[in-house]
C-alpha positions as CSV (number, residue, x, y, z in Angstrom):
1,X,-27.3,32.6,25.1
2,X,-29.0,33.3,21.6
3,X,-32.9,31.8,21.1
4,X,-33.4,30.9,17.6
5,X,-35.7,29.6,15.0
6,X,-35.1,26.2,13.5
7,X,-34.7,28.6,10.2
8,X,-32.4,30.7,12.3
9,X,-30.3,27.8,13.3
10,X,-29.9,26.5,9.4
11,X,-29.2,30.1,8.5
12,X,-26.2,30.6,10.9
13,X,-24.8,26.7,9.7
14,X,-24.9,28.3,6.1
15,X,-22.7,31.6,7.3
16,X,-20.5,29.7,9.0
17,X,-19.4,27.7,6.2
18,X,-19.6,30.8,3.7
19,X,-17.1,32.6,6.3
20,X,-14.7,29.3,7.0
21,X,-14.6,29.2,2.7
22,X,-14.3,32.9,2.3
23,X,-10.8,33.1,5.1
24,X,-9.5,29.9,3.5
25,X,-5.8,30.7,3.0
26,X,-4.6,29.2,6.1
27,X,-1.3,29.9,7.7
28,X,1.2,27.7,8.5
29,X,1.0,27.5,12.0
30,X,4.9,28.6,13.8
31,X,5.0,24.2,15.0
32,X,5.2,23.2,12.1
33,X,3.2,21.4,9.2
34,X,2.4,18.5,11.1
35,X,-0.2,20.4,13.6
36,X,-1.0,22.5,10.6
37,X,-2.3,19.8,8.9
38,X,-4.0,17.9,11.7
39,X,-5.9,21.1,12.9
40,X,-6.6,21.8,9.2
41,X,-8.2,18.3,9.0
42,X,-10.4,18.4,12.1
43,X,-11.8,21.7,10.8
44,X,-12.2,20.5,7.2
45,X,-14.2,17.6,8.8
46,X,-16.4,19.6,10.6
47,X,-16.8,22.1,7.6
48,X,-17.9,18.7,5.4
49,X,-20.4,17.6,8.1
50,X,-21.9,21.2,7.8
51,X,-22.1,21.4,4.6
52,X,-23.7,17.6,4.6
53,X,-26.5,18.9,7.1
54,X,-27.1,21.6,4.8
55,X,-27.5,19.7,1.7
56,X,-29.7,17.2,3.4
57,X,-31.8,19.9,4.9
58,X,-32.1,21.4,0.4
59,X,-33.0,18.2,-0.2
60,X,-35.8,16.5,2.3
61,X,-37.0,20.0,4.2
62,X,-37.7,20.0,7.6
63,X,-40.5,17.7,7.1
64,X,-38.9,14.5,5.7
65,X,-35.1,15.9,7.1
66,X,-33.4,12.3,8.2
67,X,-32.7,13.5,11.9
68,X,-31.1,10.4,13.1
69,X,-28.3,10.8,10.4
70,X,-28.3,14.7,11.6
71,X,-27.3,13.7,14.7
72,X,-24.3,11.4,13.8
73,X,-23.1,13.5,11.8
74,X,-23.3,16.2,14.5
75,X,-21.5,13.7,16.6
76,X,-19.1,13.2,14.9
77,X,-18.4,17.4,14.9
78,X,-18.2,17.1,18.5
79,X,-15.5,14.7,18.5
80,X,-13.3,16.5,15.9
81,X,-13.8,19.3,18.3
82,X,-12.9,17.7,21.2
83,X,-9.5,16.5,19.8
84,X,-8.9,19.6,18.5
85,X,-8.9,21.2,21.7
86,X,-7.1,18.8,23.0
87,X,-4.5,18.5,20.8
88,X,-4.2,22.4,21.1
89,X,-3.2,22.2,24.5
90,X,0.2,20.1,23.8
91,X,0.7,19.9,20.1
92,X,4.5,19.2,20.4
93,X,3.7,16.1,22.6
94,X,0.1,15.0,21.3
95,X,0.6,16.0,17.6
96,X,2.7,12.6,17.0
97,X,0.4,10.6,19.0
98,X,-2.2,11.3,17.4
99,X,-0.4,11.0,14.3
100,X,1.4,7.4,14.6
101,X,-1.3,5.9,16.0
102,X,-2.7,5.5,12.4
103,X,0.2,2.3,12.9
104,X,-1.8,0.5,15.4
105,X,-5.1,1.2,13.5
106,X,-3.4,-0.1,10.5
107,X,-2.0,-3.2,12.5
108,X,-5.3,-4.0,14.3
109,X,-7.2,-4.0,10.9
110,X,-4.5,-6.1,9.2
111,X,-4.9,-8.5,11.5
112,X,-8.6,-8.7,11.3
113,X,-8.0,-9.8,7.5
114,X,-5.2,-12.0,8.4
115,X,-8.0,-13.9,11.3
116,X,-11.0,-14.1,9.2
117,X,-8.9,-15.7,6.4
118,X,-9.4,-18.8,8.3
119,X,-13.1,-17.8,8.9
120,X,-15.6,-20.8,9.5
121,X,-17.9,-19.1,6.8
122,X,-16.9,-20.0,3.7
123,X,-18.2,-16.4,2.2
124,X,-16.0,-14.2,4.4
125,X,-13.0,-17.0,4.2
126,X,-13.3,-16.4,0.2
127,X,-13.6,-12.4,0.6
128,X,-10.9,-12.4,3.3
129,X,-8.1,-14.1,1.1
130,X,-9.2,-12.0,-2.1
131,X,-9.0,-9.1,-0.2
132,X,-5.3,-10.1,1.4
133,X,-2.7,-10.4,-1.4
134,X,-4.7,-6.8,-3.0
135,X,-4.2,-4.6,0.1
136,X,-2.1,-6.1,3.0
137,X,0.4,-8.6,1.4
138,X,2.6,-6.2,0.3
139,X,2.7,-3.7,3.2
140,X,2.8,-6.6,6.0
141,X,6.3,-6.1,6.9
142,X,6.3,-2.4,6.9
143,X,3.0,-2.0,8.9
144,X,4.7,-4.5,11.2
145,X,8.1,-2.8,11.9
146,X,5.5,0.6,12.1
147,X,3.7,-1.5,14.8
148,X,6.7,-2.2,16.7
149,X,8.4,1.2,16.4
150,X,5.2,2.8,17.7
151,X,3.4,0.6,20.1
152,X,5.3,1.4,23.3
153,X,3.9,5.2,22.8
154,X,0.4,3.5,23.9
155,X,0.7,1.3,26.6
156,X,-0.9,2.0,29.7
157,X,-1.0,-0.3,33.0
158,X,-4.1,-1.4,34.3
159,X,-5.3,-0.8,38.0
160,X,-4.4,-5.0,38.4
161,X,-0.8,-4.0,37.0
162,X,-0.8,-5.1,33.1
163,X,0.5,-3.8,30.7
164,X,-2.2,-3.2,27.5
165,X,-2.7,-1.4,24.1
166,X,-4.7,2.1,24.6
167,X,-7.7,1.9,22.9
168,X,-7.1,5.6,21.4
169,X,-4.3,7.7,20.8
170,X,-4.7,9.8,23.7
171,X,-5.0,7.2,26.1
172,X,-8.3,8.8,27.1
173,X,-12.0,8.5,26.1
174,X,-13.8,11.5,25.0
175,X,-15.3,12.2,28.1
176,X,-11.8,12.5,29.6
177,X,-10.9,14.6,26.8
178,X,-13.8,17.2,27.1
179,X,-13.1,17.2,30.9
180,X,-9.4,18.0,30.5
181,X,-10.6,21.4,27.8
182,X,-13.1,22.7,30.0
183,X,-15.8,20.7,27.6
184,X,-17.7,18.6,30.7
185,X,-20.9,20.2,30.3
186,X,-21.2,20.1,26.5
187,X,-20.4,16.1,27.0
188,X,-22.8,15.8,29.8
189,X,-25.5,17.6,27.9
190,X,-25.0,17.2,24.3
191,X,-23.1,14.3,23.6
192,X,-24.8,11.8,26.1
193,X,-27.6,12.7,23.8
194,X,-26.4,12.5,20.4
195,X,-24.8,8.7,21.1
196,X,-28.4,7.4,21.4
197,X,-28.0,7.9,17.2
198,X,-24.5,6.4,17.1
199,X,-25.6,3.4,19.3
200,X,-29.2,2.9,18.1
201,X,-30.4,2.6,21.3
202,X,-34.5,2.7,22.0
203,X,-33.3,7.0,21.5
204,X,-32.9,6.3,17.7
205,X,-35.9,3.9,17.5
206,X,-38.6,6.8,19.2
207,X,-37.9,9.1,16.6
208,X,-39.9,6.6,14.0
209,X,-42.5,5.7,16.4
210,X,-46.3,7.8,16.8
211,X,-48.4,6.6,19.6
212,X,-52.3,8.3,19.0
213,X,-54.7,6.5,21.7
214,X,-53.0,3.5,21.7
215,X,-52.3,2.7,18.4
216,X,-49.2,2.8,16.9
217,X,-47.6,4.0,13.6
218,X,-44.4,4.9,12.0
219,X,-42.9,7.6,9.8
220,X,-39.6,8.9,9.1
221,X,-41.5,12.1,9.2
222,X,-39.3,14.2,11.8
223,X,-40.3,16.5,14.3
224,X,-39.8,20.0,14.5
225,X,-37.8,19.9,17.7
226,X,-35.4,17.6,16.2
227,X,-34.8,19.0,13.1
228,X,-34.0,22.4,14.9
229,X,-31.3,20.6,17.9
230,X,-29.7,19.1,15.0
231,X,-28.7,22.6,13.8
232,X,-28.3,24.2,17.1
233,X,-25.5,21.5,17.9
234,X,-23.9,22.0,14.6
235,X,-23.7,25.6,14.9
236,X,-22.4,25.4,18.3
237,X,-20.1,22.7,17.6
238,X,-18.5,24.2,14.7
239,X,-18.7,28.1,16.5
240,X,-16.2,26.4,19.0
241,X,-13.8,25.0,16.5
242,X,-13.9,27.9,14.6
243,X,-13.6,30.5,17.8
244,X,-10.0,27.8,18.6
245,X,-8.4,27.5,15.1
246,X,-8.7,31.7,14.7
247,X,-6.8,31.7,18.3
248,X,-4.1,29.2,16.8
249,X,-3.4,30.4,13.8
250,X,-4.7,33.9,14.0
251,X,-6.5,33.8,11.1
252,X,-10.6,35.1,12.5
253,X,-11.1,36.7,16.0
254,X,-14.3,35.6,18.1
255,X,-16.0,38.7,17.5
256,X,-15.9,37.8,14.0
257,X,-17.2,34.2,14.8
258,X,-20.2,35.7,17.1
259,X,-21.0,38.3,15.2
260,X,-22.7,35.4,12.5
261,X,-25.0,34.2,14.3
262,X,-26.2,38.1,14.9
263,X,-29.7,38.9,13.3
């Protein structure tokens, strides 16, 4: 365990992107370009949320840095994470999973349009069947036969015996996820936190709010303490999904991953 400044903090973010950028030619990984290009992704994403921390941080300070957005996007790092792992641990079995199930998210927003073309609101009924014939229209039969080629991979029974569409390609929350990759903690601790942002719940609202002897104010001013967790889970977030893509594709040992955040 490594105490840090909130400088500190920003200052590891930074070489951890300079290091990802400066080991850039990735392998193919041995399974194949499908899990080469998933884990690729996930780490790309996580590299782009870094990067937008640190350009936000050039931009506002730490005085006026938009913490709430900092900890969405930080969020979001966690997940990537998460489904990196555990992808990781079955890529021949979870790798198409997590692949085709861009079918059902493709059938599930199709049909949304479809619905709402019949909307009692004349405004989204108009948007709805302007927006149909430009990008479903033509790919209705194909995202269709897609549906019904891949829809089986995701059914699960319910405890009352029925049979029902996963709501994610794992067939598991996150939660579940971090539990099965040794990750419980870091969702207990860190991610029960950071939803507060994703959820704007009374969590998101607090950080605006200034209570002096009774009175009230507000300010998207934020506060040191924020400012410096949004860079501490960052850092640890993308650490961890640096430390696992060096073990899969050999490409960065841990050493080399620890040693940045050295001073």
């Amino acid at each position: 365990m490594k105490l840090l400044t909130n400088e500190q903090h920003q200052e590891v973010l930074r070489k951890l992107v300079i290091f990802t950028k400066a080991n850039n030619n990735f392998p193919i990984h041995k399974l194949g370009l499908a899990y080469s290009s998933v884990m690729f992704s996930l780490l790309m994403h996580n590299l782009g949320c870094a990067e937008s921390l640190l350009t936000l941080q050039s931009k506002f300070g730490n005085e006026w840095f938009p913490v709430t957005s900092g900890f969405i996007l930080a969020r979001s790092m966690f997940e990537a994470d998460i489904n990196a792992h555990y992808i990781s641990e079955k890529p021949q079995e979870r790798v198409p999973l997590y692949i085709n199930y861009g079918h059902i998210v493709d059938k599930k927003q199709m049909d949304a349009y479809s619905k709402h073309r019949d909307s009692s609101d004349p405004t989204w009924r108009e948007a709805m069947n302007f927006e149909w014939p430009r990008k479903w229209a033509h790919r209705e039969k194909e995202i269709n036969s897609n549906y019904r080629k891949c829809s089986p991979l995701y059914m699960r029974r319910t405890k009352k015996g029925k049979e029902t569409l996963s709501q994610s390609w794992s067939g598991k929350n996150i939660r579940q996820m971090a539990i099965d990759v040794n990750h419980e903690e870091a969702y207990d601790i860190f991610y029960s936190d950071l939803s507060s942002f994703t959820h704007s719940n009374v969590k998101l609202a607090d950080r605006f709010l200034r209570l002096d002897k009774g009175e009230a104010s507000w300010t998207m001013r934020a506060k040191e303490l924020d400012v410096a967790s949004v860079f501490r889970y960052a850092d640890i977030f993308l650490t961890c999904n640096l430390k696992l893509f060096g073990k899969e594709f050999n490409t960065w040992s841990e050493v080399q991953v620890h040693s940045i955040w050295d001073f």
